[in-house]
DSSP file (Angstrom, degrees, kcal/mol; ACC not computed):
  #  RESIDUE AA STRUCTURE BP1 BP2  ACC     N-H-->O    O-->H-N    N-H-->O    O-->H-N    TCO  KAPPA ALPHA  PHI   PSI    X-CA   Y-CA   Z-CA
    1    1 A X              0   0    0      0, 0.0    12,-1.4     0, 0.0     2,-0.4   0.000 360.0 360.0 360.0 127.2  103.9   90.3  115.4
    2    2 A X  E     -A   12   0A   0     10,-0.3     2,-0.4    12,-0.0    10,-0.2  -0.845 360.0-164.2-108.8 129.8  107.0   88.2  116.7
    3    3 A X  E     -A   11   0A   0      8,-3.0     8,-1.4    -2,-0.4     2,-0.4  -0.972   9.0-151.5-138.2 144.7  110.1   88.2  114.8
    4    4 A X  E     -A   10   0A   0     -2,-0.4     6,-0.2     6,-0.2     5,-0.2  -0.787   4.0-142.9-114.5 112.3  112.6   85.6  115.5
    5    5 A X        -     0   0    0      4,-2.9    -1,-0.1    -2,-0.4     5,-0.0   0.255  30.2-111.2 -75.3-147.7  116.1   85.7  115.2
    6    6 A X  S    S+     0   0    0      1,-0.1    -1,-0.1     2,-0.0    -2,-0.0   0.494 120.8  58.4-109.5   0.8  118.6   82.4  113.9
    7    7 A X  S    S-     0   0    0      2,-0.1    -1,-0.1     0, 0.0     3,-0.1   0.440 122.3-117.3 -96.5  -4.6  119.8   82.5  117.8
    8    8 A X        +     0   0    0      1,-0.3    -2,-0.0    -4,-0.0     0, 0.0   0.240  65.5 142.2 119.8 -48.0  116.5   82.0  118.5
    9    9 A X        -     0   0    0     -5,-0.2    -4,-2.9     1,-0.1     2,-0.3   0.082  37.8-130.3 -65.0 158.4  115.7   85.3  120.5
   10   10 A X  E     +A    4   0A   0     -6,-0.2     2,-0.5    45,-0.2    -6,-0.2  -0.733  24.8 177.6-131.5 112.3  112.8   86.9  120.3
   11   11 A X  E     -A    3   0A   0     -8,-1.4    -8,-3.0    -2,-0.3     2,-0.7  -0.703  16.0-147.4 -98.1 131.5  111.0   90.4  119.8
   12   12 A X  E     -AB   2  54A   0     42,-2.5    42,-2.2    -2,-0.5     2,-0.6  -0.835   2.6-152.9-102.3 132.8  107.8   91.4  119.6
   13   13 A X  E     - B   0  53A   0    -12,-1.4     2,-0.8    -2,-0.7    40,-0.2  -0.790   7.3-171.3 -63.3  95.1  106.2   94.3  117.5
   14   14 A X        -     0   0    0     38,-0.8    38,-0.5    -2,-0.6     2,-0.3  -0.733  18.9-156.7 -88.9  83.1  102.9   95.8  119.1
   15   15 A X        -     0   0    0     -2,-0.8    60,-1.2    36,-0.1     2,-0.3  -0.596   9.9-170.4 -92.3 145.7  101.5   98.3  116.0
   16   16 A X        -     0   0    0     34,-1.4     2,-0.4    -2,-0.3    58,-0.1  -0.760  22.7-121.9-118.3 151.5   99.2  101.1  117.1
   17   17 A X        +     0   0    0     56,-0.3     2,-0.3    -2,-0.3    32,-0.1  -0.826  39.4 168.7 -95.7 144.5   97.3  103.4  114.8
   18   18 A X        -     0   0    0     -2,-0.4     2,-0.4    30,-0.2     3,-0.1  -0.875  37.3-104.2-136.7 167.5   98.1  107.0  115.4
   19   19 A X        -     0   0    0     -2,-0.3    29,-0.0     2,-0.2    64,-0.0  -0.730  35.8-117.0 -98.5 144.0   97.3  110.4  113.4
   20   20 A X  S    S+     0   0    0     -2,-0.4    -1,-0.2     1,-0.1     2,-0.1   0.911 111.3  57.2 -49.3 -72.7  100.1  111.5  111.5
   21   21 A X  S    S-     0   0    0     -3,-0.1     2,-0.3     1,-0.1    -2,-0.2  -0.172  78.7-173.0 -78.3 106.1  100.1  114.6  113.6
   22   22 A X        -     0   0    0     -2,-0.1     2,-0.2    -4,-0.1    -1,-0.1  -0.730  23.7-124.4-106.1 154.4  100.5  113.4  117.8
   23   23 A X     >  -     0   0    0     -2,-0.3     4,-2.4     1,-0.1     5,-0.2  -0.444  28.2-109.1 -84.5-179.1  100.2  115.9  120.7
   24   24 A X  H  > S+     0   0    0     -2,-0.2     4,-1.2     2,-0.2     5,-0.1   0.932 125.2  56.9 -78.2 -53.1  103.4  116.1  123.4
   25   25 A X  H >> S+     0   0    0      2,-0.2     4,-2.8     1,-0.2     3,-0.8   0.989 111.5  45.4 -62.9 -47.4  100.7  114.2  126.0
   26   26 A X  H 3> S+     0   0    0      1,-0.4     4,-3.6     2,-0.2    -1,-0.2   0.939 115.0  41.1 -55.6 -46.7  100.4  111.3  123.2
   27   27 A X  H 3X S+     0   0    0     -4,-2.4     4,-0.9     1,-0.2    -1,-0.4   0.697 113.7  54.4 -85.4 -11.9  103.6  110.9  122.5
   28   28 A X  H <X S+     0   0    0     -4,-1.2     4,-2.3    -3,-0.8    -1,-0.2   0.763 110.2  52.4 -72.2 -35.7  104.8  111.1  126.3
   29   29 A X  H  X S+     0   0    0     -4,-2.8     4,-5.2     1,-0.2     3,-0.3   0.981 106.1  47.7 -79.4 -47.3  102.5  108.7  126.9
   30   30 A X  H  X S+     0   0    0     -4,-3.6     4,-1.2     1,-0.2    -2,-0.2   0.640 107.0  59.6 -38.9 -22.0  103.7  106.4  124.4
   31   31 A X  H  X S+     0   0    0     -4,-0.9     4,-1.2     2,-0.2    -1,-0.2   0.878 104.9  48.5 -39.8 -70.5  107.0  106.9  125.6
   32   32 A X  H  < S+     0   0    0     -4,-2.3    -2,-0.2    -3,-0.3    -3,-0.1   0.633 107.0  52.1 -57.1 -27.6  106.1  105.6  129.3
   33   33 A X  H >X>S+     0   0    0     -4,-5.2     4,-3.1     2,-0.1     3,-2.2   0.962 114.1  48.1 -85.3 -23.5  104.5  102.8  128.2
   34   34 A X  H 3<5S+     0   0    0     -4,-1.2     6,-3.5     1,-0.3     7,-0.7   0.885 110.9  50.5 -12.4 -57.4  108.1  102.3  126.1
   35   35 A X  T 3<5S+     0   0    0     -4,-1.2    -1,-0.3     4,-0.2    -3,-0.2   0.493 114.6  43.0 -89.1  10.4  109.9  103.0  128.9
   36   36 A X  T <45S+     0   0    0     -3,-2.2    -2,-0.2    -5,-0.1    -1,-0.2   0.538 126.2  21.8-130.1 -15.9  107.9  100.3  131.1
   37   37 A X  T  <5S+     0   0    0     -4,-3.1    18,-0.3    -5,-0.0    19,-0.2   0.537 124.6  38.7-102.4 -19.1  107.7   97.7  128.8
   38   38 A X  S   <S-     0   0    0     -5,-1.0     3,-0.2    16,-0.1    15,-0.1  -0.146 103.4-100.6-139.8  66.5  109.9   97.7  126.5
   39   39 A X  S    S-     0   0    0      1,-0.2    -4,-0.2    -2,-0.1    -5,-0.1   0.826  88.0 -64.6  21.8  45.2  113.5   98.9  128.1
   40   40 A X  S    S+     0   0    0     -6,-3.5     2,-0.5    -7,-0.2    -5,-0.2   0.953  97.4 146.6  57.9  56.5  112.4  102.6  126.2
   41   41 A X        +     0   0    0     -7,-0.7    12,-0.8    12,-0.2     2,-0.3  -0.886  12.5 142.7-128.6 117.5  112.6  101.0  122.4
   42   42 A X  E     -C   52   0B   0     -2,-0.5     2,-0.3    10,-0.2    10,-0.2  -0.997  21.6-177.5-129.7 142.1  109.9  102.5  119.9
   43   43 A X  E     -C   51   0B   0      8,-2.0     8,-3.4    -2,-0.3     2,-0.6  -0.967  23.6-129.4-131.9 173.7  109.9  103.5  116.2
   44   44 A X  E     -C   50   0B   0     -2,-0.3     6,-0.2     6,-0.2     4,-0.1  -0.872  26.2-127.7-113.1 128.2  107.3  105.0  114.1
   45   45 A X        -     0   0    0      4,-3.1    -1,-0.0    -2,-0.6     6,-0.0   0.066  23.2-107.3 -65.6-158.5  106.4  103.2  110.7
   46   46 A X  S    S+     0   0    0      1,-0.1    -1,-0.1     2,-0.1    -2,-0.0   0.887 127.1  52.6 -33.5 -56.9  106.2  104.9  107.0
   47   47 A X  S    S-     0   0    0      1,-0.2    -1,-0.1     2,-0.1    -2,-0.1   0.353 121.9-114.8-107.1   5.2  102.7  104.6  107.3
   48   48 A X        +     0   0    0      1,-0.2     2,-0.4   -31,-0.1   -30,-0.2   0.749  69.2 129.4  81.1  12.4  102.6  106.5  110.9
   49   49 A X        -     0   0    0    -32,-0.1    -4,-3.1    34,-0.1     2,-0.7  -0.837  57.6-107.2 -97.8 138.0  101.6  104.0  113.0
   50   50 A X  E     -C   44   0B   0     -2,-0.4   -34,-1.4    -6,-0.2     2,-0.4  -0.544  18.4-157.0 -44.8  92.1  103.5  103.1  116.4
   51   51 A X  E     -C   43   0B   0     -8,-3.4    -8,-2.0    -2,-0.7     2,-0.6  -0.731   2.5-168.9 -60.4 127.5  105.8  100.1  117.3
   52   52 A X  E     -C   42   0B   0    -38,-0.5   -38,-0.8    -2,-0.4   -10,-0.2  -0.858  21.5-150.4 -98.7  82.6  106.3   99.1  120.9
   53   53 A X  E     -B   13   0A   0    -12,-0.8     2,-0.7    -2,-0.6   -40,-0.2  -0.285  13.6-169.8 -54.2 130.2  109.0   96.8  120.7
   54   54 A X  E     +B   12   0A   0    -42,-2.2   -42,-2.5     1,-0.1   -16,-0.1  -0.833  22.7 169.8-136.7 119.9  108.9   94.3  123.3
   55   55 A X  S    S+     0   0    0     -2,-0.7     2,-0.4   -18,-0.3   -45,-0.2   0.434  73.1  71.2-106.1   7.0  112.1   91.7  123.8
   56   56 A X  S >  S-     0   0    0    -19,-0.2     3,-0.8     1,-0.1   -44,-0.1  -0.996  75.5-151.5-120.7 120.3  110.4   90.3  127.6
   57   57 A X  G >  S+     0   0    0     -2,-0.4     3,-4.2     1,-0.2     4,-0.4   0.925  91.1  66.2 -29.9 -71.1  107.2   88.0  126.8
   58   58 A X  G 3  S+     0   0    0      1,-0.2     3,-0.4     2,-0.1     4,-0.3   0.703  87.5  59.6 -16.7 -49.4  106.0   88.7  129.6
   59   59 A X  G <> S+     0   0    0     -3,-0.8     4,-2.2     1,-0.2     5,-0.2   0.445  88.0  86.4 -88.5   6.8  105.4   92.3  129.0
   60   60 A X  H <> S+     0   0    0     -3,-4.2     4,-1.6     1,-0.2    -1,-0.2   0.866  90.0  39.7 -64.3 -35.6  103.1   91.6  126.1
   61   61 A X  H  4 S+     0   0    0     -4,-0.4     4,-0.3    -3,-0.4    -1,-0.2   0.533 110.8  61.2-115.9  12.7  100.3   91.2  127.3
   62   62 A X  H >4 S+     0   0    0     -4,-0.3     3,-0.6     2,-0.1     4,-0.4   0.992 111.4  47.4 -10.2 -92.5  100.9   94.3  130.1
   63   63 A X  H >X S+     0   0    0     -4,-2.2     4,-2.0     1,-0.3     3,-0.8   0.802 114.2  40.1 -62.4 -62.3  101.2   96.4  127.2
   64   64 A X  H 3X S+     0   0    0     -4,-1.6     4,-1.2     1,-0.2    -1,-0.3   0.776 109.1  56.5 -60.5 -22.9   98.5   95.4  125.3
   65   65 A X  H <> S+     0   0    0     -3,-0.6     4,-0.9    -4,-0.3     3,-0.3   0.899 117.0  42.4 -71.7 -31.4   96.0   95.1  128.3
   66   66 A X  H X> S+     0   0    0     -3,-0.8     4,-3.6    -4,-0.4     3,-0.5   0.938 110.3  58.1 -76.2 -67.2   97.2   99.2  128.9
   67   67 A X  H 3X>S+     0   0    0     -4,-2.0     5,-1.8     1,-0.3     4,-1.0   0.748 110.6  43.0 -19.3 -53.2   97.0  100.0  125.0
   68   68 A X  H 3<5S+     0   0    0     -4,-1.2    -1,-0.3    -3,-0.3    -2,-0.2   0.534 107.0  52.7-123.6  -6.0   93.5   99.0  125.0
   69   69 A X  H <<5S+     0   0    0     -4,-0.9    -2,-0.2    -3,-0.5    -1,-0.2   0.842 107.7  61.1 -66.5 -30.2   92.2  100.6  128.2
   70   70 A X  H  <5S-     0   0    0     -4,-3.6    -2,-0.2     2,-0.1    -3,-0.1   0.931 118.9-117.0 -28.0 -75.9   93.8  103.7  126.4
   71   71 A X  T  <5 +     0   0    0     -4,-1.0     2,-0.6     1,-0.0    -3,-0.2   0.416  63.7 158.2 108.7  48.5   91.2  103.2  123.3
   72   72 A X      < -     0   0    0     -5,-1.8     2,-0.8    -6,-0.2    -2,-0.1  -0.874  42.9-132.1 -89.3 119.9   94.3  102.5  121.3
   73   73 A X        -     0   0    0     -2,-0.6   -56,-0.3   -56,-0.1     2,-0.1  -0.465  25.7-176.4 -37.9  61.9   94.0  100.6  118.3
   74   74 A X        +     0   0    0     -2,-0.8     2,-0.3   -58,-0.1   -58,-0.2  -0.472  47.0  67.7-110.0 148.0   96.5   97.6  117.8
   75   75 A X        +     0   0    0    -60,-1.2    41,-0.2    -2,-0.1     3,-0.1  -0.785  29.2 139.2 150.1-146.1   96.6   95.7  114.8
   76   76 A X        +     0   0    0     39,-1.4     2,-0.2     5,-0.5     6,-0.1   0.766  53.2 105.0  48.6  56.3   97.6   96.8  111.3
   77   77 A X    >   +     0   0    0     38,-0.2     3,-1.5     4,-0.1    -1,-0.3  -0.688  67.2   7.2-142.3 172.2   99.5   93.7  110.2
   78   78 A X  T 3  S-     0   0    0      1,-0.3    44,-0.1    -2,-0.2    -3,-0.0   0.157 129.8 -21.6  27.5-127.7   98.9   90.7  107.9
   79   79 A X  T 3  S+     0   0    0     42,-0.1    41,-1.9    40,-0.0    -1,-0.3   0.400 110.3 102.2 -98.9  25.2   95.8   91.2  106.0
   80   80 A X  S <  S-     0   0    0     -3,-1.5    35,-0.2    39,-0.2     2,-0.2  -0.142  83.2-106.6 -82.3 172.6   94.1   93.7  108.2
   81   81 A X        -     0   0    0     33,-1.3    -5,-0.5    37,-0.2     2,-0.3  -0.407  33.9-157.3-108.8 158.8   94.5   97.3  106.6
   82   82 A X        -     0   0    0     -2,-0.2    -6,-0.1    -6,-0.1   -65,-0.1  -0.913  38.4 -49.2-138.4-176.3   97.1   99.9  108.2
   83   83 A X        -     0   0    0     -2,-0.3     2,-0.7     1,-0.1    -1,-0.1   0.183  51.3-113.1 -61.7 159.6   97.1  103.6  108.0
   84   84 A X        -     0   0    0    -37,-0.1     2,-0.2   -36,-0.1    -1,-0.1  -0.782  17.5-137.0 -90.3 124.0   96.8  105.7  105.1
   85   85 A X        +     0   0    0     -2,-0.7     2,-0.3    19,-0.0   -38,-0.1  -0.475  44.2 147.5 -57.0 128.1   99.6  107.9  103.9
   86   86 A X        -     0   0    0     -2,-0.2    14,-0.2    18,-0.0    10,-0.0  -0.996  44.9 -82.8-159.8-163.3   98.2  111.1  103.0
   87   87 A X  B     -d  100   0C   0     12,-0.8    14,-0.6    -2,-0.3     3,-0.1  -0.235  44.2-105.5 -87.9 173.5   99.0  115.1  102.8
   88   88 A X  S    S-     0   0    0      4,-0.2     2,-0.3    12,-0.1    -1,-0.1   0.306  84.9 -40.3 -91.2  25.3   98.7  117.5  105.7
   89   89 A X  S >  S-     0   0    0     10,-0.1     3,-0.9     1,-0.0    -1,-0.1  -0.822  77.1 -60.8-167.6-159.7   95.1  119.3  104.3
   90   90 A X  T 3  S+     0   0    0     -2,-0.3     3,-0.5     1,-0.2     6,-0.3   0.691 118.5  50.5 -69.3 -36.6   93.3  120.4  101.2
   91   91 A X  T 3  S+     0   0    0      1,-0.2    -1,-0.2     5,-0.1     3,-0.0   0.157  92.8  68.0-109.8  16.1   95.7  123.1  100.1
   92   92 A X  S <  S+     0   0    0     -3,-0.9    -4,-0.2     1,-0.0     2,-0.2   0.342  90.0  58.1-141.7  38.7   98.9  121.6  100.0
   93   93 A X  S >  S-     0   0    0     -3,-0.5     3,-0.7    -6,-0.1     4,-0.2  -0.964  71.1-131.0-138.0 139.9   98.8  119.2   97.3
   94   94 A X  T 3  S+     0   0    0      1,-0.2     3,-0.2    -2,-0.2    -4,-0.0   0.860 108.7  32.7 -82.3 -13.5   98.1  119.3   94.1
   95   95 A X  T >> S+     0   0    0      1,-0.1     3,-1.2     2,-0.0     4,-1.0  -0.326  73.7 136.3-122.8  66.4   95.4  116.1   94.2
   96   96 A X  H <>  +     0   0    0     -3,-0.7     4,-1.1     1,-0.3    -1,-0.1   0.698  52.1  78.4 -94.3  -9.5   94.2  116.9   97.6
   97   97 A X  H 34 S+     0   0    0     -3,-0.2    -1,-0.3    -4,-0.2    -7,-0.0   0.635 105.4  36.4 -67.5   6.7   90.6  116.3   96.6
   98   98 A X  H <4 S+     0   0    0     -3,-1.2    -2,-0.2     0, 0.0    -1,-0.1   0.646 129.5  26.7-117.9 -39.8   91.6  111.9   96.9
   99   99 A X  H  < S+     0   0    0     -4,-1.0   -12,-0.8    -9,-0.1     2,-0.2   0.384  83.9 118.3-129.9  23.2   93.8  112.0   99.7
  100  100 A X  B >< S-d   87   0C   0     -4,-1.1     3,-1.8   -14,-0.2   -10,-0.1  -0.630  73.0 -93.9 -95.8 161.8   93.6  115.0  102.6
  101  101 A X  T >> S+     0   0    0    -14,-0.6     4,-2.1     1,-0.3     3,-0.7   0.412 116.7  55.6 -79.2 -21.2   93.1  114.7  105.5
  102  102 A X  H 3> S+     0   0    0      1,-0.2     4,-0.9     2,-0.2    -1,-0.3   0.649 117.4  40.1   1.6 -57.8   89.4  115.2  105.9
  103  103 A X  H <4 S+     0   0    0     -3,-1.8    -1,-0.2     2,-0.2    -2,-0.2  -0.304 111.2  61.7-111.1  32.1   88.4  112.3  103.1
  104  104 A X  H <> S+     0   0    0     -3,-0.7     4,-2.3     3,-0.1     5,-0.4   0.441 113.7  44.5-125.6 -66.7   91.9  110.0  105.0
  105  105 A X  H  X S+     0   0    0     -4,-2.1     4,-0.6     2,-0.2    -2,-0.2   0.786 108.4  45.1 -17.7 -83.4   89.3  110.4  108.2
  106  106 A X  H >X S+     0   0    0     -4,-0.9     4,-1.4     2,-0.2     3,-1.3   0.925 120.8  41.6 -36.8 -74.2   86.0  109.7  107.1
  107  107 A X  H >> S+     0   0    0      1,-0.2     4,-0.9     2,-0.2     3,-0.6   0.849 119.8  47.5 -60.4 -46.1   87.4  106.1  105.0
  108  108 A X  H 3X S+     0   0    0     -4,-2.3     4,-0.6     1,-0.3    -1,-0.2   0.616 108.8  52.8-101.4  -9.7   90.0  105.3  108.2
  109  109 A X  H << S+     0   0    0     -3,-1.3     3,-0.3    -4,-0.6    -1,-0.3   0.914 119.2  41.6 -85.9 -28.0   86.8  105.9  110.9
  110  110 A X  H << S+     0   0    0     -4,-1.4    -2,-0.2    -3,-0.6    -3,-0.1   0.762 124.8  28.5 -70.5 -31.8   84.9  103.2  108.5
  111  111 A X  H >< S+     0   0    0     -4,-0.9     3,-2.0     1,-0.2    -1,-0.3   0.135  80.7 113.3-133.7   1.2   87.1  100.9  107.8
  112  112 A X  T >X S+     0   0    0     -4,-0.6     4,-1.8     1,-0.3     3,-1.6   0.746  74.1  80.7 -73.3 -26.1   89.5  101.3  111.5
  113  113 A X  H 3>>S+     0   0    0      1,-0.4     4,-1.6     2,-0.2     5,-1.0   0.820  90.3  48.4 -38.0 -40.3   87.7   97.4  112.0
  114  114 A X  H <45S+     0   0    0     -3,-2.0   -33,-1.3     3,-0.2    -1,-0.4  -0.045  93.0  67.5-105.1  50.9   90.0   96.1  110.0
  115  115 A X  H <45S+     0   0    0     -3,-1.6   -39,-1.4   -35,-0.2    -2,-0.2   0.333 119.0  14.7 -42.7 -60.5   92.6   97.6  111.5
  116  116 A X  H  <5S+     0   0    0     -4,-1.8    -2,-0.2   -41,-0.2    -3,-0.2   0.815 137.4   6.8 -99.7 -28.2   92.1   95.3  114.8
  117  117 A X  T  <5S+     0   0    0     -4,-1.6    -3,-0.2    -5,-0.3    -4,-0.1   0.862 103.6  69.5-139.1 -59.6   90.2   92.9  114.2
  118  118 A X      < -     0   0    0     -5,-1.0     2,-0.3     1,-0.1   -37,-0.2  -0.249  58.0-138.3 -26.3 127.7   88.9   92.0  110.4
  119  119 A X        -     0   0    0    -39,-0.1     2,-0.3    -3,-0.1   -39,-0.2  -0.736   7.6-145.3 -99.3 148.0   91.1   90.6  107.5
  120  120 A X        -     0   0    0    -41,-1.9     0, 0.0     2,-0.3     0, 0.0  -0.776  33.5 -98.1-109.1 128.7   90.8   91.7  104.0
  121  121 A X  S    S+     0   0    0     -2,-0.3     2,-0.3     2,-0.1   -41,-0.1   0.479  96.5  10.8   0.1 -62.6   91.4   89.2  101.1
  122  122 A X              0   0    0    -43,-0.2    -2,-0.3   -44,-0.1    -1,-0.1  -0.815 360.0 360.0-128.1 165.9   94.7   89.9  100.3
  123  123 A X              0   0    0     -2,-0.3   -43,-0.1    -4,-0.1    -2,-0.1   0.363 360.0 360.0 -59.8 360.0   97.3   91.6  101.6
């Protein structure tokens, strides 16, 4: 995802699927590739998936080539699907039988195709 300012410049957004919940290795690695592509600028969305921010062209397709020897997931943009919000398990919600994280699994291991590479209808 490129977004463009009125001077012109440009950054790109590289979103990754993550689990709400990362280990210290995950997020260290995400970090290093931060800090090697993209002068060490990341944020994490609502929906818990990663942005690599990348302001050098160049290092786009780096990042992505690294990303996907990883088995990290990039997409979740335009009418592709992105993650699902949901609670942290069964007992610590009051409608956890629709959205904990167990049944957030199962639907995001099925449907994680449209995440990279399949579009959905709408948005």
């Amino acid at each position: 995802m490129v977004h463009v300012a009125n001077s012109g410049d440009k950054l790109w957004s590289v979103r990754v699927a993550s689990p709400r919940l990362l280990s210290t290795d995950t997020i260290r690695d995400f970090a290093g590739m931060a800090e090697k592509y993209c002068g060490g600028h990341i944020r994490f969305t609502t929906r818990n998936n990663v942005e690599l921010l990348v302001s050098d062209e160049k290092n786009l397709e780096p990042l992505q080539k690294e990303l996907k020897s990883k088995k990290y997931m990039i997409g979740g943009i335009g009418s592709g699907i992105s993650n699902i919000v949901h609670t942290q398990g069964w007992v610590h919600c009051h409608s956890a039988c629709t959205d904990a994280s167990g049944i957030v699994k199962v639907l995001m291991d099925e449907f994680a195709d449209y995440f990279t590479t399949k579009h959905t209808p709408t948005k």
